[in-house]
N, C-alpha and C positions, 0 to 999 in steps of 0.2 A: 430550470436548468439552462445555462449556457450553451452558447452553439460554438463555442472557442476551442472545438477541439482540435488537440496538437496527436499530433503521428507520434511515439516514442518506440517505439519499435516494430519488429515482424513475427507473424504467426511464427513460430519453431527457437526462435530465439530465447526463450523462458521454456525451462522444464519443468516437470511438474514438482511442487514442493519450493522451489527455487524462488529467488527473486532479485530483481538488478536496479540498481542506482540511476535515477537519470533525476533534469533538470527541465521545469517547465516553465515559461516566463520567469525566469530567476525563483523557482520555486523549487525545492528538494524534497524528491518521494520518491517511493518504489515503488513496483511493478511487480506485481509477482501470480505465478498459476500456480490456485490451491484446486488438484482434480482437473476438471476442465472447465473452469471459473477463473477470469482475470480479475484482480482488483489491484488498489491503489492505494496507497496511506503517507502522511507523511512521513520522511527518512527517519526523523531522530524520536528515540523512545520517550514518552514525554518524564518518565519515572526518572532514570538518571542518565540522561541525553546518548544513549547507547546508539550505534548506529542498527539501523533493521538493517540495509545493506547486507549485512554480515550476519544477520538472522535466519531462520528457518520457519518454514513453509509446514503446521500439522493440525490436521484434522479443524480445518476452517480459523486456525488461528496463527500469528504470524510473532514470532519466541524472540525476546530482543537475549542477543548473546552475551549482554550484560551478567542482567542478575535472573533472566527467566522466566520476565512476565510474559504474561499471553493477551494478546491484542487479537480478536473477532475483525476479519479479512473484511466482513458485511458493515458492522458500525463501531468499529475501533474500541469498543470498549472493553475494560476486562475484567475477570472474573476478581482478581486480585485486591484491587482499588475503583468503587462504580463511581468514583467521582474523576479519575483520571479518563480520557479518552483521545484516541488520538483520532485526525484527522483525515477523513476518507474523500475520495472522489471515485468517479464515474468514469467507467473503461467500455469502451465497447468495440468491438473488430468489424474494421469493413475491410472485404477483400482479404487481401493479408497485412496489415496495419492493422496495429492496437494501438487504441488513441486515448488518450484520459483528456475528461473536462478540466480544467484549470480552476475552474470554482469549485471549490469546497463541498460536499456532498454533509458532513457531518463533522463532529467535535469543535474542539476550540485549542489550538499548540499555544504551546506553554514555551 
């Protein structure tokens, strides 16, 4: 794992369920708290480029508002299609900073 980590946001600023848009070295993910778990995925749904942005946050999976796939918050993959997968990294809070690694933790975007 990389030691590249970047600040994207602060403790309180993600609700539970939720998740928000940001930019990492010109990279596109979100952020989001599933429970009291942070993780990280790339933005775009790899099935039909849907934005997760505008997705939803249940029960460990992250719903593109497309068409309703379910992406695993842990290793992007989903129950739907096991050859599709999106892209994860590594979050972790110091202090009140939540920071994601910028290396890739897992999948392969499309």
């Amino acid at each position: 794992m990389s030691e590249q980590w970047r600040a994207v946001a602060r403790v309180g600023d993600i609700r539970s369920g939720d998740v928000i848009a940001v930019d990492v070295d010109g990279t596109e993910m979100i952020v989001g708290l599933d429970g009291d778990r942070y993780f990280a995925t790339q933005r775009r749904c790899v099935h039909s480029g849907g934005d997760l942005a505008d997705g939803i946050v249940s029960r460990g999976h992250v719903i593109c508002p497309q068409h309703g796939w379910r992406f695993s918050t842990l290793s992007g993959q989903t129950p739907e299609k096991s050859l599709l997968c999106l892209v994860t990294y590594a979050v972790r809070v110091v202090g009140e900073q939540i920071e994601v690694d910028p290396q890739p933790r897992t999948g392969t975007s499309s």
